[in-house]
N, C-alpha and C positions, 0 to 999 in steps of 0.2 A: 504493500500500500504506500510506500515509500516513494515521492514518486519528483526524479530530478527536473532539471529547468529543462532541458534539452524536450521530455517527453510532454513538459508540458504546452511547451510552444506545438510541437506537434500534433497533440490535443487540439488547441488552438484554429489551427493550419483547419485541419479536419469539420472542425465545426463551424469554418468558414466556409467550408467548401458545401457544407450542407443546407447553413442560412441559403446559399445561391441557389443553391437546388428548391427551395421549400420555396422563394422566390420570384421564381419560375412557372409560367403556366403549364412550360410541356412536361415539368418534372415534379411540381408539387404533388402531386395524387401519393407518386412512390416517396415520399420525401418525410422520414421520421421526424423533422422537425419541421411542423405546419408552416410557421411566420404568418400567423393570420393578419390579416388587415384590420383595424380599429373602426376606421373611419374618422378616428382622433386628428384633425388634421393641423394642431395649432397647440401649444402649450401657453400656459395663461399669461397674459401680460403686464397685470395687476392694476387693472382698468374695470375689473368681472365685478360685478352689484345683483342682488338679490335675494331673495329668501326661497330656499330651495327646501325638499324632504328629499331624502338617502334612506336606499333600504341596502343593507349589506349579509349577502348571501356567502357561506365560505369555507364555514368551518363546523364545530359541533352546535353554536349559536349565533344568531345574528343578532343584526342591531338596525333597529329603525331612528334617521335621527332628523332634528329640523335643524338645516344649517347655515347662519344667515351670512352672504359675502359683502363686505361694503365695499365701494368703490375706491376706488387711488388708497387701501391698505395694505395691498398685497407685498409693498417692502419694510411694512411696520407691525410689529406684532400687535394682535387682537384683529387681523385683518377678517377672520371668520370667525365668528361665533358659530357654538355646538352646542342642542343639547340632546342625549342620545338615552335611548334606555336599553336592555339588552334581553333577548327572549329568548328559551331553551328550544332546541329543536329535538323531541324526542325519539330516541333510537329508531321505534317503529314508521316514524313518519321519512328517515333517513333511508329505509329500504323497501316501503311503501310505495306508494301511487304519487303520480306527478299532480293532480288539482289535489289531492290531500296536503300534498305540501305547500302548495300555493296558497290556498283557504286559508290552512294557519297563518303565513305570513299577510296575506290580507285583511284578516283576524286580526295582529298583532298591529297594523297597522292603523287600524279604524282606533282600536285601545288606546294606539299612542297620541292619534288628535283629540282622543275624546280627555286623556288624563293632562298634557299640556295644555290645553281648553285653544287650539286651532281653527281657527274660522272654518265651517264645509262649507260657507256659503260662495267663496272665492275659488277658483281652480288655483289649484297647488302643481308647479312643475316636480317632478321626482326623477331622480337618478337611483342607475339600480347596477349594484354592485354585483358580479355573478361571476365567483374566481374557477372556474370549469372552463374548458374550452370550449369556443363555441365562433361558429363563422359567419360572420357579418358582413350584412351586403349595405346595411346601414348603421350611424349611431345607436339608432333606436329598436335595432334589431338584432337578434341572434338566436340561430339553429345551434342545438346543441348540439355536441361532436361525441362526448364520453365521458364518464363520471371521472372521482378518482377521490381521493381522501374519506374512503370508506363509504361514500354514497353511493347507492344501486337505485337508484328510485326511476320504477315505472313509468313507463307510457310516456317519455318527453324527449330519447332519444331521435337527434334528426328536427326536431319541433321549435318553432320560436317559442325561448323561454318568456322575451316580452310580452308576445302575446298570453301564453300562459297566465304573467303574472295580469295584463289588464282585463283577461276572464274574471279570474276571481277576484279581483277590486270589484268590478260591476257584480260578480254573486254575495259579495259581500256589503253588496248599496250603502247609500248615507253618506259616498265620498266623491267628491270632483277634482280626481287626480290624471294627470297627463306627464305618463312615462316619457321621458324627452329623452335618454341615455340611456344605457346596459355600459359597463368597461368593469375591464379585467380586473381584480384586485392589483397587480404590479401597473396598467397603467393608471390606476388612480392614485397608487406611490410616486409615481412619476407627477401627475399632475399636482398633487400637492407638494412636495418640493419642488416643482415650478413656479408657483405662487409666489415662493420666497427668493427663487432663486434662477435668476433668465437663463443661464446656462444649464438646467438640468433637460439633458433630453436621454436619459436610459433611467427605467425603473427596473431596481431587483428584487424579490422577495425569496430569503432564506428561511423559512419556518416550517410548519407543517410540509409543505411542499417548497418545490422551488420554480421560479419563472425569472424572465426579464421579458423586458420592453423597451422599444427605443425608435426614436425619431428618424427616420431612413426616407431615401429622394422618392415624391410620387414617382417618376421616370422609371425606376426599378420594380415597381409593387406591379408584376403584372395580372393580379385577379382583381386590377382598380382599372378602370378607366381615365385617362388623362396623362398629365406628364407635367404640371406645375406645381411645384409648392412638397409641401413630407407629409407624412404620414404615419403615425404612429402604430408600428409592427409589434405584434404579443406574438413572441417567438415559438410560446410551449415547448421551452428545451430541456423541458422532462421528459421527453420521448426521444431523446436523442439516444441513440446506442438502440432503438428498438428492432436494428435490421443486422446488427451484427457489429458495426461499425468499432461498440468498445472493446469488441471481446477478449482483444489483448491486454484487457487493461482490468478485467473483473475479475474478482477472487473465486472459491471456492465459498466463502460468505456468503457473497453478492449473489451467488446461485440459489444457496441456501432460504435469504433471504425474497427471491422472488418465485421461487417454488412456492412456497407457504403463501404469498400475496394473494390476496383476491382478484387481480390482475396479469398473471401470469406472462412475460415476455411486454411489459409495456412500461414503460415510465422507466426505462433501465436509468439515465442518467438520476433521475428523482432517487431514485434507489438508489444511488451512492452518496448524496449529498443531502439528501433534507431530512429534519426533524422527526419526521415520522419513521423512518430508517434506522439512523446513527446508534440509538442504544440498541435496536433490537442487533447489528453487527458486531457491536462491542460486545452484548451477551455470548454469542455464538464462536467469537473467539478465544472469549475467556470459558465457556462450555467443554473447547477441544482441546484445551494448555490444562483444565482440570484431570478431564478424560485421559491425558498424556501423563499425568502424574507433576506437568510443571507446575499446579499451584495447587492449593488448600491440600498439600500432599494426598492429593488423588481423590479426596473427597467430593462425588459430587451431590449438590441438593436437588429437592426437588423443584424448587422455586428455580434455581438456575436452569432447569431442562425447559420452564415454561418458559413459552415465546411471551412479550413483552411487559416481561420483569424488569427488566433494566430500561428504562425510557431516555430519550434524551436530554430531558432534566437533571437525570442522575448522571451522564457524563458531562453537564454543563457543572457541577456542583463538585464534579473528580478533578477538576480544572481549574479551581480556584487557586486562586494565587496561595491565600494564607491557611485558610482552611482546608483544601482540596484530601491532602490524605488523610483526615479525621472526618471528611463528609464519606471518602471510598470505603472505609473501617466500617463506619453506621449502616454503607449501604448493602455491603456482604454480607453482614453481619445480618440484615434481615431479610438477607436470600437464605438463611438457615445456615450462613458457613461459619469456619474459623480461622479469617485470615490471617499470616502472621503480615509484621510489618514488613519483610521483602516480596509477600502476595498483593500486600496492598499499593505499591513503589510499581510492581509490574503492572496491575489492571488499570492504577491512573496512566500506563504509558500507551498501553493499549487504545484508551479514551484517546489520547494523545493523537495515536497517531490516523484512528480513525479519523475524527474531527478537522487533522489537519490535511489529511487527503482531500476532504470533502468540501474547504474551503481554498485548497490547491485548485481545485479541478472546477469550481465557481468562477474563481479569479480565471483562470484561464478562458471559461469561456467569455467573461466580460469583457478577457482583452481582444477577442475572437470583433466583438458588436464597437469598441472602441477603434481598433484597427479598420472597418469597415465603414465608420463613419467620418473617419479621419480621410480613407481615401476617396469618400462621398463627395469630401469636400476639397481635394485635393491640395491639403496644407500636410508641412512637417510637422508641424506641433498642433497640439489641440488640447483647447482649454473646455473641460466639459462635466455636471455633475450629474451624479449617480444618485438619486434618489430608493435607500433602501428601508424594508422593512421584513418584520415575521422576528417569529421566537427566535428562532437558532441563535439568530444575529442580536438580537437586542439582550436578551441574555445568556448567552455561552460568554464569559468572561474574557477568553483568550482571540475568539471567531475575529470581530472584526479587525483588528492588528493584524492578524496572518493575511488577511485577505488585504486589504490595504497594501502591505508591503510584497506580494508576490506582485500582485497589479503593477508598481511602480517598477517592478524592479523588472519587469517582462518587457514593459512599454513606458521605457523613461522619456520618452518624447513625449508624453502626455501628460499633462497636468491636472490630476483626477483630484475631484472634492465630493465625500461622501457625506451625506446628510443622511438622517436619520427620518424619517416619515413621522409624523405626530397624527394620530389617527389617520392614515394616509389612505386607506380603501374609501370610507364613507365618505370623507372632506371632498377625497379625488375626484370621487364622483359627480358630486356637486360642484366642482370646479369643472369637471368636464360638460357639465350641463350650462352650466353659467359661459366656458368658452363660445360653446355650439351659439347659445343665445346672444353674444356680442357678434360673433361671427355674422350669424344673420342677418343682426342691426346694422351693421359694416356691410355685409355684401347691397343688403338694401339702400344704401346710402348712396354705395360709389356707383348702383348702377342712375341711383335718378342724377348722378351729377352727372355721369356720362350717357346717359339719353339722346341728349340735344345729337348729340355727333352722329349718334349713330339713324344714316337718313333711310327713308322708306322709300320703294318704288314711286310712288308720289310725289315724293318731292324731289328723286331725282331727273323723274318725267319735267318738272315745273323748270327747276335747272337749265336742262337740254330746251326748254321752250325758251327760254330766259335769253338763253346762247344763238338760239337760231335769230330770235328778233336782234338782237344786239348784231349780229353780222349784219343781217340785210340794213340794219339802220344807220350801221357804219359805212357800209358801201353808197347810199343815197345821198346821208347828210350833209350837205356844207358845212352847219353849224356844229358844236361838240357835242359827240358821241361816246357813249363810254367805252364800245371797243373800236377804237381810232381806225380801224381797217387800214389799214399805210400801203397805198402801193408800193411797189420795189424796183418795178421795173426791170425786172427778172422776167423774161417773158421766156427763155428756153430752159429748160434741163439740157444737161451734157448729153452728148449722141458718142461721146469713145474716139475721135477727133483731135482733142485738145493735147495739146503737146506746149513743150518748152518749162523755163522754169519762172515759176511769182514767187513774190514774198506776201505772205499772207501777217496780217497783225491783227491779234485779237483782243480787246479788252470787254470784259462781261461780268466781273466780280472783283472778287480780292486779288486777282492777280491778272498780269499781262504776258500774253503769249507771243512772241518771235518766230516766224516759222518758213522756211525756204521749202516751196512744192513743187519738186520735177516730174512733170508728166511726158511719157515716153507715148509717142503715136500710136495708137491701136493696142495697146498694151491696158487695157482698163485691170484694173484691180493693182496696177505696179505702180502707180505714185510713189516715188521716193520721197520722203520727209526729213529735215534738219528740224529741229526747233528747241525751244530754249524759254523756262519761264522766270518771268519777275514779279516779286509779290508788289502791290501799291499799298503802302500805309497807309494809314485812317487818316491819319494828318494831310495827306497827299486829297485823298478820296473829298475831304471835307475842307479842302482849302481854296484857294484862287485856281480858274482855268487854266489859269497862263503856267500854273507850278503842274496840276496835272497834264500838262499836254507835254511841258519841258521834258517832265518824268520821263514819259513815252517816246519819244525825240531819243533822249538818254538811253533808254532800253532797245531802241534799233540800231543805236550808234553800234553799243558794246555787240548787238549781234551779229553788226556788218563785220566787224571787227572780228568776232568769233568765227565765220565763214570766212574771212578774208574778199571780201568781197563790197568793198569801202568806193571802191568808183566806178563800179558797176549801177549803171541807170534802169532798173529792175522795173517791173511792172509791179506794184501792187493794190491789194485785196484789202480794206480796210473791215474787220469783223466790231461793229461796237452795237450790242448788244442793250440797248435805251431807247426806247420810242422815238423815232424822227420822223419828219416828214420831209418826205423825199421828191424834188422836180427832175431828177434826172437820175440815171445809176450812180455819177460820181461825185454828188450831194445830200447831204441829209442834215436838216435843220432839227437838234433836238429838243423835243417838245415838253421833256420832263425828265429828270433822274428818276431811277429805281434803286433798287439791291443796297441802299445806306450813301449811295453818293449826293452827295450837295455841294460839289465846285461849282463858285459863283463864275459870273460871267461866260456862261456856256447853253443855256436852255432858250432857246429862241437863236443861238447861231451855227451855222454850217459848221460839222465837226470837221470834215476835210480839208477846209479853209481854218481851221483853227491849228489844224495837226500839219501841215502844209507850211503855218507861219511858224511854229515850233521848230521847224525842220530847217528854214529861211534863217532863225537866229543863231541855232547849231553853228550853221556853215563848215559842214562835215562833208556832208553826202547829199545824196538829190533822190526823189522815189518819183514816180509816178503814178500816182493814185487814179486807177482806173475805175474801180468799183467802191461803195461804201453796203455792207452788208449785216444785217441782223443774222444772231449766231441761230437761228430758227431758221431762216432761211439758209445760212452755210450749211446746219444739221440736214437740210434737203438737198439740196445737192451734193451735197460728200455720198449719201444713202443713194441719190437718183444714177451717180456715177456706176455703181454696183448693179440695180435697179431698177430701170426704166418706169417700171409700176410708182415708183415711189413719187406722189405730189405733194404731200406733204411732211411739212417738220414740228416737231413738237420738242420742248424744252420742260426738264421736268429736273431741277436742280435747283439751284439759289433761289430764282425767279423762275416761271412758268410761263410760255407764250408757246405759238402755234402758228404756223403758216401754211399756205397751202394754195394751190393754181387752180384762181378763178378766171369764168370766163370774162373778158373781154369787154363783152356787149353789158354785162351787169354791173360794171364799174363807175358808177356818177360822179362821183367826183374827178374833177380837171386838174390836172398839176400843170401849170405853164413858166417855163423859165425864173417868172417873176414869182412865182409861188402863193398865184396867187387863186385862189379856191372858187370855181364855179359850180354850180346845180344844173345839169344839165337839161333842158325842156321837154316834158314829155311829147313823142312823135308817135303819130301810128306806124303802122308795120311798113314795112318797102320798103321802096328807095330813099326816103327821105328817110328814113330811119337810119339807113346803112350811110346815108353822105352826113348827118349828125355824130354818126359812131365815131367819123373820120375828121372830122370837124372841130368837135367840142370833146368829144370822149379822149382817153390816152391816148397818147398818138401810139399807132401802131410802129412794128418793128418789123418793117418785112410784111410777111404774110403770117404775122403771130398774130393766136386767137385766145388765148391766158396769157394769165399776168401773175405773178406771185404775189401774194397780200398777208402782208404782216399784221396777224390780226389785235396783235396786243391784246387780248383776251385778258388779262390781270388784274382790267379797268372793268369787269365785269362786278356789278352791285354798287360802282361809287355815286348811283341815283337811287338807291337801295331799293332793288331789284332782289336783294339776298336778303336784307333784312330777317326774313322768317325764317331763315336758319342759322343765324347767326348767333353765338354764345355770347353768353358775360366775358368769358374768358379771351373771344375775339375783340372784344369792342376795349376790351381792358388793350391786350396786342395794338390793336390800331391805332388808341391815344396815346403810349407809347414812343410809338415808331417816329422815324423821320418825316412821313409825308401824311398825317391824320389826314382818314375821309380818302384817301385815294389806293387805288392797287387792292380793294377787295378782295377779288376774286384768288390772286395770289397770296395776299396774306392767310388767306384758306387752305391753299394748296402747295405754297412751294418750302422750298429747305429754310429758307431764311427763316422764318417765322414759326413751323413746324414745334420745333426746341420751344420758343418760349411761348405758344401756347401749352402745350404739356407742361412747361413750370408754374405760368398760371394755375392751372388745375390740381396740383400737387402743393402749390400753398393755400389754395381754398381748401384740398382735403385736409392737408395738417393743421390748418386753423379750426378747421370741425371737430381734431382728435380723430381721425380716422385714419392717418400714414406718421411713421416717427413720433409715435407717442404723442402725437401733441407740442412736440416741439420745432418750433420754424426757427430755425438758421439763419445765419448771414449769408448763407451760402445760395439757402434755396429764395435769398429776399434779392440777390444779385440779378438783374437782366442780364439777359443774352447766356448766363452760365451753362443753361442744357440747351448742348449744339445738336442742330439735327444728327449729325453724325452717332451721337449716343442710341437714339432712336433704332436703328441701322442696327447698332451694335444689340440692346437690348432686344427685338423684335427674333435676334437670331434665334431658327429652333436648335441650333447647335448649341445655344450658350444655358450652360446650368444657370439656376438661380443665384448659387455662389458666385458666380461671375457678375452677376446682374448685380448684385451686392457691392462687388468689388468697384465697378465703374461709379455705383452712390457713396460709394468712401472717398473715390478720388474726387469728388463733388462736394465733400465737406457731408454728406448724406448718412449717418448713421441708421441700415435700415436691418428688419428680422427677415426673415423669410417672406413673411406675408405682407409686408412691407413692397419687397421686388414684386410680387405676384400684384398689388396694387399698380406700381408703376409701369409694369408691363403690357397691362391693359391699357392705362390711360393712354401709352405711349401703342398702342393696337388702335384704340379709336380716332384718335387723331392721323394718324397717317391712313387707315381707311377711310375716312371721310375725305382726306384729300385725294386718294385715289379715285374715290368711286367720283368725286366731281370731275377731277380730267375727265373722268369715261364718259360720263353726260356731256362734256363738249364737244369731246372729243364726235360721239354720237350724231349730236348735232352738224357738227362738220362734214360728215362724210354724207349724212343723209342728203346734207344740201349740193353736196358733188353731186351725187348719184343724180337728184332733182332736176341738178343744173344741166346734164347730159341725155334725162327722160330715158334713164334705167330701169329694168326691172330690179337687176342685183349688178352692185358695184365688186369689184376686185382691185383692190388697193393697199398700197405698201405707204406706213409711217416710218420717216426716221426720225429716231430719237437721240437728245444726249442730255444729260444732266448727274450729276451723283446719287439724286434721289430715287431717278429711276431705276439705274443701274445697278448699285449697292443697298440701297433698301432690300431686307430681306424677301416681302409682299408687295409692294408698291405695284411691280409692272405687271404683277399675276389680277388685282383687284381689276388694274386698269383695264385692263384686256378683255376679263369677264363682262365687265360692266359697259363697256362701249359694245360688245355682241350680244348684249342681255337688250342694250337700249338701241342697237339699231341692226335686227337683225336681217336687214336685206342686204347689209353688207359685210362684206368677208376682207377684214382687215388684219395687214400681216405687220406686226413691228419689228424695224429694224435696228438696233443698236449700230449708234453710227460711231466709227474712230476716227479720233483726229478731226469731229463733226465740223463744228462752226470754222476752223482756222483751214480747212483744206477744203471747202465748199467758197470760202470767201477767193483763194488761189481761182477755183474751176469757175466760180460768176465770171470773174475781169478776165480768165481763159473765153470760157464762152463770149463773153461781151467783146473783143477784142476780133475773136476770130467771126463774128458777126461783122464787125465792121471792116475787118477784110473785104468780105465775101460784098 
C-alpha cells in the first residue's frame, strides 16, 4: 500500500487519460469514470441575493434548511444566513420504495415551514441537494444513474429524481415550492467556497464516499451543446478502477473488501479511499497479522472477525497526535483483545499506512483535474482553490497535511489553496440556485440591451428601400443628396491590353501607399508590383492642407528614390479615397473629409491641383497625374482586371463605400469643366432624347454606355432615413466623432467606428452591474480604446475564452469567464448588424443593375477590399447571405481584391491613357 511519487504520477497520467475518455461522446458509454455535466455553468460572484429552501439528500439523514443570500456579502462573513433542522431517514425507507422516500422528505418538509412559521402563501425557490449520481440534461433535472452508500431504494433507477421529488410536494399539498436546482453534494462544496473565494473552481468530498468536481471548457463537454463559456463537471471518480484499470494497484484487502460490498466490482476507486472503507481495510489486515500469529500472539476475537468493527472513526482516533496509542489500546481492547504495547505501535501503523494510501491516491487524482485545467487554460502556473468537504477530511487529524503536501509536491507549479466547506452541500445549493437566478437576470438584460442590433427581415427590407431611393435621388438631384452619387468618369473596365509601367499613390486612412505597377501586354493576372507604405500622423491628418499634401510630396520623393527612378516623368494614378466631385478623370474637388481627417484648407478644392503644387515646391521630380480615383473604384478595377463580370466595388474596412457601372442615359447630373451642376430636362423618348443625352448628359467617351458612380453610400440616414434603427449607443458614436450628423450609414457599418460602439455598450452594461463587477475603468471610459481589430480577434471561433480574456487584460479589462462570453456577443451583434446592412445595399445595388439592363437574373462579380471584410472572422459570410436572402434574382460572386485600390488606380490612367491613344 506503500505507494512512491513515481506511481503516483502514473496514477495521475491514467486518470487523465480516463477524465478524456468519460468526456467524450464516442467513448463515454465504456468510460468508468462518467464526468457528468452539471449544467452548473458559473460559480458565484458575490453579487447572489435571496431567500432560498435547500433540501439535502446524502447520507443516513438529511436536512431541510431556509437559507437567506444577501447581496454584495459574499467577500464578508454573515454573507448567508442558515437555518437548518435535521431529519432521520429510517433504514426501511433507505431500501424501500422510491415515493416512500420522497413522501417522507416532503413530509419533513411541509414540518419544516410549518415549525419556522414560513409564508405558503408566496412561492419559495428550493434547491435540492442529491449526492448519487445522476445525469442531467438540465439544472433542474436528473435521471438517476445508481445508488451507492448503502441505498437500494426502489422504482427510481433511470427516473428524474426532481420530478420525483415535485410529485410528492404536490401529494403532500399546502406548499408553493419550485425546484429550481438538483447539484451534487461536491459541486455545492464547490459553490460555497466560491462564494468566499473567486478562485475556487474544483470541489472535493472525502467522507462517507468520495467525488470531485471542477470547472472544465464548454468546448470539451461533448454530451453539452455549445462551445462558450465552462461548465461545471461531477467527475464520479469513485468508479474509477471499475474496468480493470487499478488492478495493479489493489490488495488482496481491497478484494476482500468489495467481495463482501453490496456493490460488487463498482466504486473500486471509493473503495480504496473513503470513509466508509478505510476501517473496515484496517480491520482485515490486522485480522490476517493476528491469524499469522504477528499480533495479540495469535489471538483472534470474535468482534475482530466481524466486518465493520473497526470504523473509520477508530482509525481517525489511532492517528492522533497525543492521544492516538491510548485511543488504539481502548479500541482492541473492546474488540475483546489483549494488546501489548508493540501490538498496539503496529495497528496505529497499519491505520497509518492505510489512510495514507488513500489520501496519496486522492491527491493524485486532484493533481490529475488540476493539471487539466491548467492546460485548459494554457498557463505555466495556476493559481486555483479547492473547495473541500466530508468526514474523513474534517476529522482524520493527520488527512489533510498528507494531502496538501503530496499535491504540492506533485505539481509545484501550482499554487493550491484548500478551504474547508462550512455547511457546503445545503448553502451550495442555494448558491447554485441563486447563480442560475442572477444568471437569468443577466442573460435577460444583455439581451434587451442588444435587441436594437439585432435587425429583422423588415427592417432590412426598409434599409434596401432606403438604398435604392437614395441612389436614384442621387443620380437626379442637382441639389444635396445624401448619397452624393459622384460620377468618375470611368466609363471602361480593362479588356487585358494595358501595358507599361504607372505609379499609383494611395491615400484612404492612417497611412499612405507608394506603389510602381508594371503591366506586361496580354499577360493579365502578371502585374508586377513595387510599393512601399507610410503611416500619416494624427497631427499630419488634423492639421493645414498645405503640411498634409507636403507629407505626400515627401512620401513619393523617398519612393522615387527607393526605385531609383527620380527623373523619370511617370504616368500617374492618384487613389484618395474622400468624397469629390469630379469634372473630368484628372480632377476631383473634395466635398468633405471622412475616416478622422480634418486638414483645413482642402474641402471645396481640386486635390490634384493641390498635390501637383506640393510636388511644384518639392522641386525634386515631376508626375503626371492622369487619373484621380476613389479606392472603390480602384477595388473594381484591380477585380475587373481578373474578371470581366466584375462592375462593381465595394469597401468594407475603415470607411464603407460602393461603386458600381451605371448606365449612361440615367445619369442627371452634368459635370462641365467649370463644375458647374445642371438638372437635366425631362425629354420624351427618340431622338431628342438621344441629342439631350449628348448635349447636356456626360459627355460621352467614345461609344461608352456606363459610367462608374461613386456612390458614397456612408451619407446614407444623414436626413435620418435610419433613424428607427439606430441605438443610444450610435447616437452617443456620432456626437463623439469628428463630423456629428454626417456619415451615418458608415458609422453603422465600417471599422472605424465598429470598436467604439461595442465600448459604448460594455460601459452601459458595466454601469448596470452586469460585465466586471460593476466596475468601469479608465480604461473602458477611454475613446477609441477597443479597435475594431479586437472584434476580429474576439469573434475568432478559434480563440478560447482565455484568450478572449487575455486581449481585456491588455485593455486594462479585468474580466471572469462570463465576463468574455458577454463581450463576445456584444462584439457578435455589432458587426452582424453591420454586415447584414452592406447586404441590404449591397441588395439594393444589384437589383437596380439587373432593373437597369431588364433582366430576369443578373450574374455579377463584387470586388472587395477592406480589413473588415477580409479578417473579420463572419463579416463577408453575413454579407453574402444577406445580399442573396435580399435579392434573390441575383447571383452575386465576391471577389477579394489584392493590391485593390493602389493597382486599379495604375489600370484607370492605363485605360484612360490608352483610350486617348486610340
Amino acid at each position: 500500500m506503500r505507494l512512491h511519487d513515481d506511481q503516483l504520477r502514473d496514477f495521475s497520467s491514467r486518470f487523465q487519460a480516463e477524465m478524456k475518455k468519460g468526456l467524450s461522446s464516442e467513448s463515454n458509454a465504456a468510460a468508468a469514470v462518467k464526468m457528468l455535466p452539471t449544467h452548473v455553468r458559473s460559480t458565484p460572484d458575490g453579487s447572489e441575493r435571496g431567500q432560498f429552501l435547500a433540501l439535502d439528500l446524502g447520507g443516513s439523514k438529511f436536512k431541510v434548511l431556509q437559507v437567506k443570500v444577501r447581496e454584495g456579502m459574499g467577500i464578508r462573513k454573515g454573507g448567508v444566513e442558515m437555518e437548518e433542522k435535521t431529519y432521520p431517514i429510517p433504514k426501511e425507507l433507505m431500501n424501500g420504495r422510491g415515493t416512500e422516500l420522497f413522501d417522507h422528505v416532503a413530509d419533513s418538509l411541509k414540518d419544516f415551514l410549518h415549525e419556522k412559521k414560513i409564508s405558503v402563501e408566496k412561492k419559495h425557490p428550493l434547491a435540492f441537494t442529491f449526492s448519487f449520481p445522476c445525469e442531467q440534461a438540465r439544472v433542474d433535472q436528473g435521471f438517476l444513474l445508481s445508488w451507492n452508500k448503502k441505498y437500494r431504494v426502489r422504482g427510481l433507477q433511470g427516473k428524474d429524481v426532481v420530478q420525483a421529488l415535485r410529485d410528492a410536494i404536490d401529494r403532500a399539498g399546502g406548499m408553493d415550492v419550485e425546484v429550481l436546482a438538483m447539484v451534487n453534494d461536491t459541486v455545492a462544496t464547490m459553490m460555497t467556497c466560491g462564494f468566499d473565494d473567486k478562485y475556487c473552481d474544483v470541489g472535493l468530498i472525502i467522507g462517507t464516499g468520495t467525488n470531485a468536481c471542477y470547472m472544465e471548457a464548454l468546448r470539451n463537454v461533448d454530451l453539452v451543446e455549445g462551445d462558450e463559456g465552462r461548465m461545471c463537471v461531477n467527475t464520479e471518480w469513485g468508479g474509477f478502477g471499475d474496468d480493470g484499470a487499478l488492478d495493479d494497484l489493489i490488495t488482496e484487502f481491497d478484494r476482500d473488501v468489495d467481495a463482501a460490498s453490496n456493490n460488487q466490482g463498482k466504486q473500486i476507486f471509493e473503495k480504496m479511499t473513503s470513509g466508509l472503507y478505510l476501517g473496515e481495510i484496517v480491520r482485515l489486515v490486522v485480522l490476517k497479522m493476528a491469524k499469522l500469529g504477528l499480533l495479540f500472539d495469535g489471538l483472534v476475537s470474535d468482534a475482530l472477525r466481524t466486518k465493520g468493527k473497526i470504523t473509520t472513526a477508530d482509525v481517525a482516533a489511532m492517528e492522533e497526535y497525543k492521544n492516538g496509542l491510548k485511543n488504539t489500546t481502548n479500541i482492541l481492547t473492546e474488540l475483546g483483545l489483549n494488546p501489548s504495547k508493540d501490538d498496539c505501535i503496529a495497528v496505529q501503523h497499519v491505520s497509518t499506512i492505510v489512510s495514507f494510501r488513500s489520501s496519496n491516491l486522492v491527491a493524485a487524482g486532484l493533481v490529475a483535474i488540476l493539471t487539466r485545467i491548467k492546460q485548459n487554460r494554457n498557463l505555466r502556473t495556476l493559481r486555483i482553490t479547492v473547495g473541500v468537504d466530508g468526514t474523513v477530511y474534517k476529522t482524520h487529524p493527520q488527512y489533510p497535511k498528507r494531502l496538501h503536501k503530496v499535491v504540492r509536491r506533485l505539481l509545484p507549479e501550482c499554487h493550491v489553496r484548500f478551504v474547508l466547506s462550512d455547511s457546503g452541500s445545503s448553502k451550495g445549493a442555494a448558491l447554485v440556485t441563486a447563480v442560475a437566478q442572477r444568471l437569468a437576470s443577466r442573460r435577460r438584460q444583455v439581451d434587451e440591451t442588444l435587441c436594437p442590433f439585432r435587425l429583422s427581415q423588415e427592417q432590412l427590407q426598409l434599409v434596401k428601400t432606403r438604398m435604392r431611393m437614395g441612389l436614384e435621388a442621387g443620380l437626379k438631384s442637382k441639389g444635396p443628396s445624401t448619397i452624393k452619387m459622384l460620377p468618375s468618369f470611368v466609363y471602361h473596365t480593362p479588356d487585358g491590353t494595358e501595358h507599361g509601367k504607372y505609379l499609383a499613390l494611395d491615400l484612404g486612412g492612417t497611412n499612405f501607399r507608394a506603389m510602381l505597377v508594371n503591366f506586361k501586354r496580354g499577360l493579365q493576372q502578371n502585374a508586377k508590383l513595387y510599393h512601399k507604405i507610410y503611416t500619416i500622423p494624427v497631427e499630419i491628418m488634423q492639421g493645414t492642407g498645405e503640411d498634409l499634401f507636403d507629407h505626400i510630396a515627401q512620401c513619393v520623393s523617398d519612393f522615387l528614390d527607393y526605385m531609383g527612378m527620380k527623373n523619370a516623368r511617370l504616368p500617374a494614378g492618384f487613389t484618395f479615397s474622400f468624397p469629390c466631385e469630379q469634372t473630368a478623370i484628372d480632377t476631383g474637388t473634395l466635398v468633405s473629409w471622412t475616416k478622422g481627417y480634418k486638414a483645413t484648407d482642402c474641402e471645396g478644392h481640386d486635390v490634384v491641383e493641390l498635390l501637383r503644387e506640393a510636388i511644384k515646391r518639392r522641386n525634386e521630380f515631376d508626375l503626371d497625374i492622369a487619373a484621380v480615383v476613389n479606392d472603390t473604384v480602384g477595388t473594381m478595377m484591380s477585380c475587373a482586371y481578373e474578371d470581366p463580370q466584375c462592375e462593381i466595388g465595394l469597401i468594407a474596412g475603415t470607411g464603407t463605400n460602393l461603386c458600381y457601372m451605371e448606365e449612361l442615359k440615367n445619369i442627371k447630373k452634368t459635370e462641365q469643366k467649370t463644375g458647374k451642376v445642371e438638372r437635366e430636362e425631362e425629354t420624351p423618348e427618340g431622338g431628342e432624347k438621344k441629342q439631350a443625352d449628348q448635349s447636356e448628359g456626360v459627355k460621352k467617351e467614345g461609344d461608352a454606355e456606363k459610367m462608374c458612380i461613386n456612390t458614397e453610400w456612408g451619407g446614407l440616414g444623414d436626413d435620418g432615413s435610419l433613424d428607427d434603427i439606430i441605438t443610444p449607443y450610435d447616437i452617443e458614436v456620432n456626437r463623439n466623432s469628428v463630423n456629428p450628423g454626417k456619415q451615418r450609414f458608415e458609422k453603422l457599418t465600417s471599422g472605424m467606428y465598429l470598436g467604439e460602439v461595442v465600448r459604448q455598450v460594455l460601459l452601459d452594461l458595466t454601469r448596470g452591474g452586469l460585465l466586471f463587477r460593476g466596475h468601469v475603468t479608465e480604461a473602458l471610459k477611454t475613446p477609441g480604446i477597443f479597435e475594431t481589430k479586437y472584434l476580429s480577434q474576439i469573434e475568432s471561433d478559434r480563440l478560447a475564452l482565455l484568450q478572449v480574456r487575455c486581449i481585456l487584460q491588455q485593455l486594462g479589462l479585468d474580466s471572469n469567464c462570463d465576463d468574455s462570453i458577454i463581450v463576445k456577443e456584444v462584439c457578435g451583434a455589432v458587426s452582424r448588424r453591420a454586415a447584414q446592412l452592406c447586404g441590404a445595399g449591397m441588395a439594393a445595388v444589384v437589383d437596380k443593375i439587373r432593373e437597369n439592363r431588364g433582366l430576369e437574373h443578373l450574374n455579377i462579380t463584387v470586388g472587395v477590399d477592406g480589413a473588415l471584410y477580409k479578417l473579420h472572422p463572419h463579416f463577408s459570410r453575413i454579407l453574402q447571405e444577406t445580399a442573396t436572402v435580399m435579392a434573390p434574382q441575383c447571383n452575386v460572386t465576391f471577389m477579394p481584391s489584392e493590391e485593390g485600390s493602389g493597382k486599379g488606380a495604375a489600370l484607370i490612367t492605363a485605360v484612360a491613357l490608352h483610350k486617348q491613344e486610340i
